[in-house]
VEXPAVO-583095 format. One line per 8 residues: number of its first residue (from 1); their letters; for each residue x negated, y negated, z of C-alpha. Coordinates in nm, 4 decimals. Layout:
<nodes>
NUM = A = X,Y,Z ~ ... .
</nodes>
This chain:
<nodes>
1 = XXXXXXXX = 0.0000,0.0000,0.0000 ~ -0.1261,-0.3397,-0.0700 ~ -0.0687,-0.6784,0.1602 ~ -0.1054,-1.0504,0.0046 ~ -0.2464,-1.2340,0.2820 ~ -0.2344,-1.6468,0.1625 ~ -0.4682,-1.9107,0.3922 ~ -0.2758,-2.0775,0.6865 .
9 = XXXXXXXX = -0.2919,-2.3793,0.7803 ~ -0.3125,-2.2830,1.1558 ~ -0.2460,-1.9872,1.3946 ~ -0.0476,-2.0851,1.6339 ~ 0.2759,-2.0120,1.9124 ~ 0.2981,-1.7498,2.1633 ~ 0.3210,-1.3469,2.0514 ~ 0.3496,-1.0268,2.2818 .
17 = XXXXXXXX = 0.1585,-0.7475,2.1822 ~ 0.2021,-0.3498,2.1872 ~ 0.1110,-0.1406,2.4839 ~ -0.2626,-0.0437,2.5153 ~ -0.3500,0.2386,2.3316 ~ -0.6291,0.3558,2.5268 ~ -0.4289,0.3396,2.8640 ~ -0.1433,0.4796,2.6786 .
25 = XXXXXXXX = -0.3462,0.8281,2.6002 ~ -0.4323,0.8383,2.9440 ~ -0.1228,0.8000,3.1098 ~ 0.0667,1.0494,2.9133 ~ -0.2381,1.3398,2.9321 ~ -0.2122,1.2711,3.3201 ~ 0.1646,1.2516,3.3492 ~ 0.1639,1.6090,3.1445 .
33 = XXXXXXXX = 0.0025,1.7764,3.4335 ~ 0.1135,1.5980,3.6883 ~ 0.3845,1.7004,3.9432 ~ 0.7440,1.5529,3.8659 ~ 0.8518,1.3065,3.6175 ~ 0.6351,0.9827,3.5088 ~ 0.8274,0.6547,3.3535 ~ 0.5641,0.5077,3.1363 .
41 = XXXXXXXX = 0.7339,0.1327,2.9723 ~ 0.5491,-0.0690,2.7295 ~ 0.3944,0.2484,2.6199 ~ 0.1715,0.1831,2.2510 ~ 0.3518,0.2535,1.8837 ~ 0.0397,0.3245,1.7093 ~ 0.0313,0.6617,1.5687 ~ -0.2784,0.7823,1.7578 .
49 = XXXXXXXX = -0.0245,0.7514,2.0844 ~ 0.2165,0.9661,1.9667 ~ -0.0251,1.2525,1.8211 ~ -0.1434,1.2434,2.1458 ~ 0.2768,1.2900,2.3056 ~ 0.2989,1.5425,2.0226 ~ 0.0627,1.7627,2.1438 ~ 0.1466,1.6972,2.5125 .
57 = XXXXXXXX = 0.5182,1.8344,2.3409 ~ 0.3238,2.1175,2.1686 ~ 0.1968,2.2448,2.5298 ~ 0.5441,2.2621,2.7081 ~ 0.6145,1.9458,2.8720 ~ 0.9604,1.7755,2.7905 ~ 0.8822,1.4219,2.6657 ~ 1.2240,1.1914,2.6649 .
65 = XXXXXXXX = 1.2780,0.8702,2.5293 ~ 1.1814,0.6362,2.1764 ~ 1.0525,0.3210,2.0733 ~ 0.8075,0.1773,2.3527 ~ 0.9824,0.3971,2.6800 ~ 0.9080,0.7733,2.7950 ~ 0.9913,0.9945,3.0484 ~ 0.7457,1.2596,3.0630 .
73 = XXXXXXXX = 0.8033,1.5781,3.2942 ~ 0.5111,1.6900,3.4536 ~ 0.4091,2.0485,3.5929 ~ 0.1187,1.9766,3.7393 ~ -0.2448,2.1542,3.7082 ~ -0.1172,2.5041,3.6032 ~ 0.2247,2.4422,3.3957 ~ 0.1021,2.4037,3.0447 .
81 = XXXXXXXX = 0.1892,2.6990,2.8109 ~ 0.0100,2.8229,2.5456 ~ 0.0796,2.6068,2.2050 ~ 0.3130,2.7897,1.9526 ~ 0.0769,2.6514,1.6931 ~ -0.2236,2.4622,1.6132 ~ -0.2534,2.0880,1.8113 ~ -0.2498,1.8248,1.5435 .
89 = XXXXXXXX = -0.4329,1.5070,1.6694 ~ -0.3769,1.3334,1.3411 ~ -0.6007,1.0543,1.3031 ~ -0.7158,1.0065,1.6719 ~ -1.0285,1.0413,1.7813 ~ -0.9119,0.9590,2.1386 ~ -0.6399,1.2603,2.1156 ~ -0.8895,1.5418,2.0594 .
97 = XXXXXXXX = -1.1735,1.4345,2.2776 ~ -0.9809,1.3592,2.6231 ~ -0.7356,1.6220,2.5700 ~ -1.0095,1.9054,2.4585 ~ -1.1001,1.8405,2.8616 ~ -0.7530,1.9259,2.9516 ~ -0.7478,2.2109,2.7252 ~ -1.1153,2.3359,2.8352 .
105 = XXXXXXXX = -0.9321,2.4561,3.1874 ~ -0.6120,2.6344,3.0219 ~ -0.6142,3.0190,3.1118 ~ -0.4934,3.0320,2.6924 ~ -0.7070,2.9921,2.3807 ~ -0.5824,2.6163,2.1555 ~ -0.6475,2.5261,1.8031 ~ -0.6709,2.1084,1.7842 .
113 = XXXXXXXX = -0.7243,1.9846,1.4623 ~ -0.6943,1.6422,1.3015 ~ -0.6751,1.4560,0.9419 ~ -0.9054,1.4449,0.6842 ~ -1.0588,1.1172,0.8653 ~ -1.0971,1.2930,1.1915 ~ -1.2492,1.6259,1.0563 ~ -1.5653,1.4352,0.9304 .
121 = XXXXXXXX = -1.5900,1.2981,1.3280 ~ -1.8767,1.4648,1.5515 ~ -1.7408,1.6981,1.8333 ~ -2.0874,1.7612,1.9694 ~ -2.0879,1.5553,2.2593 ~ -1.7874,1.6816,2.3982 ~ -1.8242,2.0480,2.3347 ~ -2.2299,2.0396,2.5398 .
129 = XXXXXXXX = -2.0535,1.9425,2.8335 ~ -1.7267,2.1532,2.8467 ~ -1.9529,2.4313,2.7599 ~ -2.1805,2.4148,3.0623 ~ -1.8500,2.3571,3.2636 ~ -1.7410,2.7627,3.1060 ~ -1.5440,2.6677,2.8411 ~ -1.6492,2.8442,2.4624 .
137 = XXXXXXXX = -1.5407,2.6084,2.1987 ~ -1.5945,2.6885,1.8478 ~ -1.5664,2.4118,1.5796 ~ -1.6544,2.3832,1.2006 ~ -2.0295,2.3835,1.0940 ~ -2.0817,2.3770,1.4996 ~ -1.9586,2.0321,1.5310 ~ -1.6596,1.9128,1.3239 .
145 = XXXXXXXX = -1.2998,1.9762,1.3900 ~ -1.0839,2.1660,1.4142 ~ -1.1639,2.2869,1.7226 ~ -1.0901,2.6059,1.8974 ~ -1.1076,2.6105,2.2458 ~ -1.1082,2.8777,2.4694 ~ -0.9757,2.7646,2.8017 ~ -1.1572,2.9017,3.1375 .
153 = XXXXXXXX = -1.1951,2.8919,3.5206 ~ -1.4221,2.5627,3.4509 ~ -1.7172,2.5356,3.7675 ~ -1.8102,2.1510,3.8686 ~ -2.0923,1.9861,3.6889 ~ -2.3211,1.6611,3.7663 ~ -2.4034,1.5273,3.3750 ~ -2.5536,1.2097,3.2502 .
161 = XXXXXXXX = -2.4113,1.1109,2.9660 ~ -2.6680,1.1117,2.6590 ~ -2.4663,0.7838,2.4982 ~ -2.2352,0.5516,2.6947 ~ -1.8422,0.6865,2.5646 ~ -1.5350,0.6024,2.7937 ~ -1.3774,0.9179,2.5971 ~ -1.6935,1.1235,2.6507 .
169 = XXXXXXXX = -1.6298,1.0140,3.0431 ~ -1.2799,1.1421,3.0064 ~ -1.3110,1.4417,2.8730 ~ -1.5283,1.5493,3.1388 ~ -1.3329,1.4191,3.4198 ~ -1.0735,1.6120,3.2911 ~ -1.2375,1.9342,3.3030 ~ -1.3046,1.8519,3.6522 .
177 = XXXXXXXX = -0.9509,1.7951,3.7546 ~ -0.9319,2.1894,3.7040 ~ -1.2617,2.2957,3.9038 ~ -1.3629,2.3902,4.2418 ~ -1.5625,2.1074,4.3695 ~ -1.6946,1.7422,4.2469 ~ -1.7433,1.7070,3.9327 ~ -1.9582,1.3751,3.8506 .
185 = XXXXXXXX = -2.0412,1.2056,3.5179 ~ -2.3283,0.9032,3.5569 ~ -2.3200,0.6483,3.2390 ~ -2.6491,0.4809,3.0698 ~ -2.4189,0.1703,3.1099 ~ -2.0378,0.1169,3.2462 ~ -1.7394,0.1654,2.9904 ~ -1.3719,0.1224,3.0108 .
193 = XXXXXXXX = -1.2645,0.2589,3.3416 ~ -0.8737,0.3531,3.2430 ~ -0.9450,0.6964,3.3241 ~ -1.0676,0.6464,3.7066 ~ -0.7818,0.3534,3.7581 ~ -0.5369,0.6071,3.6047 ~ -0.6379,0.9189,3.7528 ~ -0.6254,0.7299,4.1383 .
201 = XXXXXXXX = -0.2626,0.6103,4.0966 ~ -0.1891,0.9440,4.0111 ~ -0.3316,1.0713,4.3124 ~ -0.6818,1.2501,4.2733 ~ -0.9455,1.1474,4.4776 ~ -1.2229,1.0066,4.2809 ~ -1.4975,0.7590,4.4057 ~ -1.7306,0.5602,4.1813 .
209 = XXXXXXXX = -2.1160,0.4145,4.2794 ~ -2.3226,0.2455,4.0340 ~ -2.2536,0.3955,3.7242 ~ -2.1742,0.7518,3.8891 ~ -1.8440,0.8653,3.9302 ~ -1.7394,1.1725,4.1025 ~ -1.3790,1.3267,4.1165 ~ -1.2616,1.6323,4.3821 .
217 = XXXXXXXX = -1.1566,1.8679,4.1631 ~ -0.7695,2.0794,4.2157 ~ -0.6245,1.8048,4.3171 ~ -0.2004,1.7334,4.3253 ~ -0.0896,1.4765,4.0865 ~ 0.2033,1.2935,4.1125 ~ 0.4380,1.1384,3.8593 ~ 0.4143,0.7342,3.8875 .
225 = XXXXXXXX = 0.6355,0.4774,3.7214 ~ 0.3991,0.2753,3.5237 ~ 0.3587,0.0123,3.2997 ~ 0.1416,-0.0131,3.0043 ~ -0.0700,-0.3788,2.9394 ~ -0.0691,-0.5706,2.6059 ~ -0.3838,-0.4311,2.4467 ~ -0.6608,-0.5978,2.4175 .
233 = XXXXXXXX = -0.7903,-0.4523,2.1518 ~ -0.5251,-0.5981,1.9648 ~ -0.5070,-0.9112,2.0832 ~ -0.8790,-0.9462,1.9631 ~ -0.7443,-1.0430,1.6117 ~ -0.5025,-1.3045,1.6707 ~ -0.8417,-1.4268,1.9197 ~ -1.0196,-1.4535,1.6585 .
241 = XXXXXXXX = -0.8058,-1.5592,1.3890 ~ -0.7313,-1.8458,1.6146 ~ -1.0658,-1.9054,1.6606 ~ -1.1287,-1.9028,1.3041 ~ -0.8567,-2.1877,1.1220 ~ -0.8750,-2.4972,1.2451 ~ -0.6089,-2.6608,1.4137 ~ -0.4680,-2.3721,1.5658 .
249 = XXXXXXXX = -0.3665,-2.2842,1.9114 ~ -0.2624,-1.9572,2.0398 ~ -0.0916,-1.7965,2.3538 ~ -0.0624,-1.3670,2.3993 ~ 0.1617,-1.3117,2.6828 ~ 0.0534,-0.9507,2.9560 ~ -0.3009,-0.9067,2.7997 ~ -0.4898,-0.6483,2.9879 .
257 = XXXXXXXX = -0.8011,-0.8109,3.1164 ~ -0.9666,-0.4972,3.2799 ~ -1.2867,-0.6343,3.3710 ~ -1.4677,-0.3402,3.1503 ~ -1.2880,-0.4986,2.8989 ~ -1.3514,-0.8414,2.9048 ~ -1.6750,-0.8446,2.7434 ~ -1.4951,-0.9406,2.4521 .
265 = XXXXXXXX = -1.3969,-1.2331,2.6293 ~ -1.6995,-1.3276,2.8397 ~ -1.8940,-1.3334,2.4351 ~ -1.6518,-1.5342,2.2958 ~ -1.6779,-1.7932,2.5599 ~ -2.0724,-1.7954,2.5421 ~ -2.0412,-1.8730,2.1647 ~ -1.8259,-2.1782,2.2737 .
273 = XXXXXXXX = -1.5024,-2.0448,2.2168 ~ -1.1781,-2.2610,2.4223 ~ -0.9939,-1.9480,2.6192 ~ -0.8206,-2.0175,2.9012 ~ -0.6536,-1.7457,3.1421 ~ -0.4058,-1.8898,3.3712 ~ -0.3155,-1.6987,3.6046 ~ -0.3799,-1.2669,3.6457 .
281 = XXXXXXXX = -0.1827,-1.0150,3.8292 ~ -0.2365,-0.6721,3.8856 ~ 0.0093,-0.4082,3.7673 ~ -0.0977,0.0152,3.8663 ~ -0.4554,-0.0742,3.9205 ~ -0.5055,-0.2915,3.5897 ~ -0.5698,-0.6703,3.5564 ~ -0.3066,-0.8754,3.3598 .
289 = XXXXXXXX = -0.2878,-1.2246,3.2125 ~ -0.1872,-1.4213,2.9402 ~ -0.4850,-1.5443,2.7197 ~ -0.4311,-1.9103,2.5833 ~ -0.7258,-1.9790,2.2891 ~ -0.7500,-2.2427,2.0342 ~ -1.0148,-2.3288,1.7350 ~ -1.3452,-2.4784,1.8210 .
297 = XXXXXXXX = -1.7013,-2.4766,1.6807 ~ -1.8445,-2.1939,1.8165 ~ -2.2501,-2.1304,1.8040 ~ -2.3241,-1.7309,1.7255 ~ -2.4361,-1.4534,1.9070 ~ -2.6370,-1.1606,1.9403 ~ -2.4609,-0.8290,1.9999 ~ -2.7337,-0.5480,2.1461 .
305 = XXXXXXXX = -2.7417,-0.2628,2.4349 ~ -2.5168,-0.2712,2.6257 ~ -2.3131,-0.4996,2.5013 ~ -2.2459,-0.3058,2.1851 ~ -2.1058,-0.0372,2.3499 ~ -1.8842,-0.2710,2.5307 ~ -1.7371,-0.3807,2.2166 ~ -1.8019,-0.1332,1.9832 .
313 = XXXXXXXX = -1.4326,-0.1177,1.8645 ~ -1.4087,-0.5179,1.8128 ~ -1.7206,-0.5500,1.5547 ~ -1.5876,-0.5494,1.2435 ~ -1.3304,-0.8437,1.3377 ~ -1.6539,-1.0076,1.5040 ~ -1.8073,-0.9502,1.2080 ~ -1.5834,-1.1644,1.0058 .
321 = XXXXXXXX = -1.5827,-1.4802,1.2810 ~ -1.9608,-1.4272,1.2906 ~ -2.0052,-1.5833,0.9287 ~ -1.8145,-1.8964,1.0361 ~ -2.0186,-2.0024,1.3075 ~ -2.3128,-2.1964,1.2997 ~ -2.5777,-1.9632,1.4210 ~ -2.4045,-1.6223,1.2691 .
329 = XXXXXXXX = -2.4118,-1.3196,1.3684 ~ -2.6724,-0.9789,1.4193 ~ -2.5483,-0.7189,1.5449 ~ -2.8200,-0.3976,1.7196 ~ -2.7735,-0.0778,1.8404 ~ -2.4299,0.0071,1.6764 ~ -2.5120,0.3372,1.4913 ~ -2.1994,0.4940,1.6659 .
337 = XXXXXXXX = -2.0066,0.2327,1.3730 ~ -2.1128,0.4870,1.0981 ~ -1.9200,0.7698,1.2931 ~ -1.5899,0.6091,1.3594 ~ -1.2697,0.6645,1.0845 ~ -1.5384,0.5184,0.8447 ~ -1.8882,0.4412,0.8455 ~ -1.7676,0.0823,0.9726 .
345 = XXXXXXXX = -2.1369,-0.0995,0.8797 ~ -2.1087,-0.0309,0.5407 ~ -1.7210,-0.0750,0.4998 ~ -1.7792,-0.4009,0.7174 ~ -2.0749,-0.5024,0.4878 ~ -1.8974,-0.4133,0.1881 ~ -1.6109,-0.6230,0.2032 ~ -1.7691,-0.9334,0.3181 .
353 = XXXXXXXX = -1.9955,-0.9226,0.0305 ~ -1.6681,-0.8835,-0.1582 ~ -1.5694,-1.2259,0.0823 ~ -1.8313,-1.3631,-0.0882 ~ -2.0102,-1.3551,0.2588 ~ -2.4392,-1.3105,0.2492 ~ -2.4899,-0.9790,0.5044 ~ -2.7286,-0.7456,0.5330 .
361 = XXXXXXXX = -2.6771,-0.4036,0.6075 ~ -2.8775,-0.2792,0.8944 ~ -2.9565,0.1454,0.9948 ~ -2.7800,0.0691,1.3267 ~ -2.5998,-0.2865,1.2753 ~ -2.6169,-0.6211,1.0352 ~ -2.7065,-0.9381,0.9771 ~ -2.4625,-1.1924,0.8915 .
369 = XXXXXXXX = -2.6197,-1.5740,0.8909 ~ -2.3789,-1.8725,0.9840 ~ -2.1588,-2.2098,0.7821 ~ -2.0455,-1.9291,0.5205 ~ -1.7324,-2.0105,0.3399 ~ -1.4591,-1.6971,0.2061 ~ -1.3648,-1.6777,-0.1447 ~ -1.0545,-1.5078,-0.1888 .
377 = XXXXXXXX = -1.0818,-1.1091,-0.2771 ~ -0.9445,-0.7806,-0.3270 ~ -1.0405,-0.5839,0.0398 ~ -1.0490,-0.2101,0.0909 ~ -0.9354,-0.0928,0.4100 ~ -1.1068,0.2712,0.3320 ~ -0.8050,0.4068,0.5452 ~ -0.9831,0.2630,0.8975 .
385 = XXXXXXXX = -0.7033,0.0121,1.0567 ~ -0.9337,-0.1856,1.1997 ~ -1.1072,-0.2925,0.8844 ~ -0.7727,-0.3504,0.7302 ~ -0.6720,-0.5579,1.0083 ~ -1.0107,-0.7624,1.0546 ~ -1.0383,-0.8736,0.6609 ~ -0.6125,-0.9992,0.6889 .
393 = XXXXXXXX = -0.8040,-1.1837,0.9358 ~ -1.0602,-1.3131,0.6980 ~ -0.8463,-1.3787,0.4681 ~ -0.6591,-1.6392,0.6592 ~ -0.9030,-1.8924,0.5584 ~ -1.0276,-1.7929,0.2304 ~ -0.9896,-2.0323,-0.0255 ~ -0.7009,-1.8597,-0.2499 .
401 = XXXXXXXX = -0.4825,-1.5757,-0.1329 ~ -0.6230,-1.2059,-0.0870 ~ -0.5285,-0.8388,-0.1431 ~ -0.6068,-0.6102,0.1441 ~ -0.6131,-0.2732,-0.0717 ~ -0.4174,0.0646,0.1895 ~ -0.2685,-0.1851,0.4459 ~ -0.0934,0.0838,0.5523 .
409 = XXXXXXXX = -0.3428,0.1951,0.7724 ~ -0.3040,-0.0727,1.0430 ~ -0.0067,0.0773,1.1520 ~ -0.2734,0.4153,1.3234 ~ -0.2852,0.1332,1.6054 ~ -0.0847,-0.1359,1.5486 ~ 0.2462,-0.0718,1.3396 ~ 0.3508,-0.4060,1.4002 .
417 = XXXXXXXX = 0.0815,-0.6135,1.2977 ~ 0.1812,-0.7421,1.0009 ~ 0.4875,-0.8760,1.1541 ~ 0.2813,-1.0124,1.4327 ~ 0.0682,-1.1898,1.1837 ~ 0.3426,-1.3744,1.0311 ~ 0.5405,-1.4965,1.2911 ~ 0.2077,-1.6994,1.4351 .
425 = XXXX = 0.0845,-1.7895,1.0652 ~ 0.1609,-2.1653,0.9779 ~ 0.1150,-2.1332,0.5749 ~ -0.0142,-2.4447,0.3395 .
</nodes>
């Protein structure tokens, strides 16, 4: 499907954005097996979300409800059944590396596979772990999905993760929700903590030092009522779309603003950006707020260590504000970008040269210098939503209107975004 996108004049008014997707996986994996029924409101649209309640369906547990509401009856630890079927994570990267920890400690053998997208995706650093744990996990070529895993009684391990990966995290922690003992995962450097926030309202006892955390493994988990935050992730777009045309002034009502998350934030405001956060609240463990931004010069950055990994999933749209600043843009250390839905340096790279933007492609980042202007062009989302969704973005203030070439493939995370994009769009 192809998208016109015309340049705006501004980006401005207030929005409301879907539920967090990666707090949404969480929630419903826990709620599966915990005991009694979990409410979950606000919960995310994108179609990662609901491969994720389709296999939770797939494994026995009743899942009630539609549109952004779900009731999901738990049966805690030791009430999932055997899967008719294979598990279809679809495109979801998320899906079949947190939930292979779940399935690791099944007393049944499971078949999760995924799209043509997720099959090309890596499995190795999941599978080392879950292995040592007791698990035997076969996958194609020894690494690629599908992936069939061979639930058993998993022992407690201590590992250090090789990489920082909040999923990688997860998936162990899971594991260790169904052994006897702590189980403890130490990180290079800290990542989203959804899992540990999650897995304490739901009752398991789980303490965190440094970058170590440790969980007590059999624990009883309890259905909650909960309520999902506006992703972040999301909201990055309209950020930095704002950011982007002049003249424009934005407001994104209950943002999650987990402070694991706000890198995003904390770099925008070093470059110069104007964010303001009035007030926060917090809602099951998570920080909320609404995020007020408007356009201003902003200076350029550097994006290496440990901040990469922070905001690994927000580069490509990064990529695009990068070129209008007046420093630019390098980003280090990203080589994890060539192993997401795409390999998102080149697809990044690809289209701004197509943008008419001067980048260089780097082994394990770019380079994209500063002042650039966008010529209007015909984008390629390569099926990866957020490259679709970060060149709309760039094409807000090209100089003509733009084509944005399988638009369709926004909607993995963020069905709505077109619609979004419109309502806050004041056209020429």
């Amino acid at each position: 499907m192809q998208r016109r996108i015309s340049p705006v004049s501004s980006i401005s008014g207030a929005i409301a954005l879907p539920g967090d997707k990666s707090i949404s996986h969480r929630y419903a994996m826990i709620a599966a097996i915990a005991e009694g029924d979990t409410r979950i409101q606000n919960y995310s649209t994108g179609a990662d979300c609901h491969s994720t309640l389709g296999c939770v369906r797939a494994l026995g547990i009743q899942v009630e409800g539609e549109g952004t509401e779900f009731v999901i009856h738990g049966k805690g630890l030791d009430g999932l059944h055997a899967p008719a079927g294979d598990l279809d994570a679809g495109n979801s990267g998320s899906t079949i590396r947190m939930l292979s920890g779940i399935l690791a400690g099944q007393p049944f053998r499971s078949r999760i596979f995924g799209d043509e997208s997720l099959s090309r995706r890596p499995m190795q650093r999941i599978m080392r772990p879950l292995a040592e744990m007791g698990a035997r996990i076969q996958a194609r070529e020894d690494k690629y999905p599908p992936l069939e895993i061979d639930g058993a009684r998993l022992r407690p391990i201590d590992y250090a993760l090789p990489v920082p990966s909040a999923q990688v995290k997860t998936c162990v922690l899971f594991g260790g929700l169904f052994a006897e003992g702590a189980t403890s995962v130490t990180e290079p450097v800290r990542s989203r903590d959804h899992t540990e926030i999650a897995l304490r309202e739901f009752g398991a006892a789980l303490t965190v030092e440094r970058q170590k955390i440790t969980l007590t493994g059999r624990p009883r988990l309890t259905g909650r009522e909960l309520m999902v935050p506006s992703d972040l992730s999301s909201a990055a777009f309209f950020i930095v779309a704002a950011l982007l045309v002049p003249g424009s002034r934005l407001a994104i009502h209950g943002v999650g603003l987990n402070p694991t998350r706000s890198a995003l934030l904390d770099f925008l405001a070093g470059m110069g950006a104007k964010i303001r956060i009035p007030e926060l609240e917090s809602r099951n463990g998570e920080l909320i707020g609404e995020i007020q931004v408007e356009h201003a010069p902003l200076r350029g950055g550097i994006i290496e260590g440990g901040l990469t990994a922070a905001l690994i999933d927000e580069i490509p749209v990064l990529a695009v504000l990068g070129a209008a600043t007046e420093e630019g843009l390098t980003v280090k250390d990203a080589g994890e970008l060539r192993v997401k839905e795409t390999d998102r340096i080149h697809t990044v790279i690809d289209n701004l040269r197509r943008l008419g933007v001067e980048a260089q492609e780097l082994p394990d980042g770019m380079v994209i210098p500063g002042r650039q202007k966008f010529r209007a062009a015909t984008f390629d989302s390569f099926g990866d939503h957020r490259v679709a969704m970060a060149f709309a973005v760039a094409a807000l203030r090209a100089d003509g209107d733009s084509i944005i070439d399988g638009a369709e493939a926004a909607s993995v995370s963020f069905p709505e975004f077109w619609d979004t994009l419109s309502r806050c769009a004041q056209f020429r």
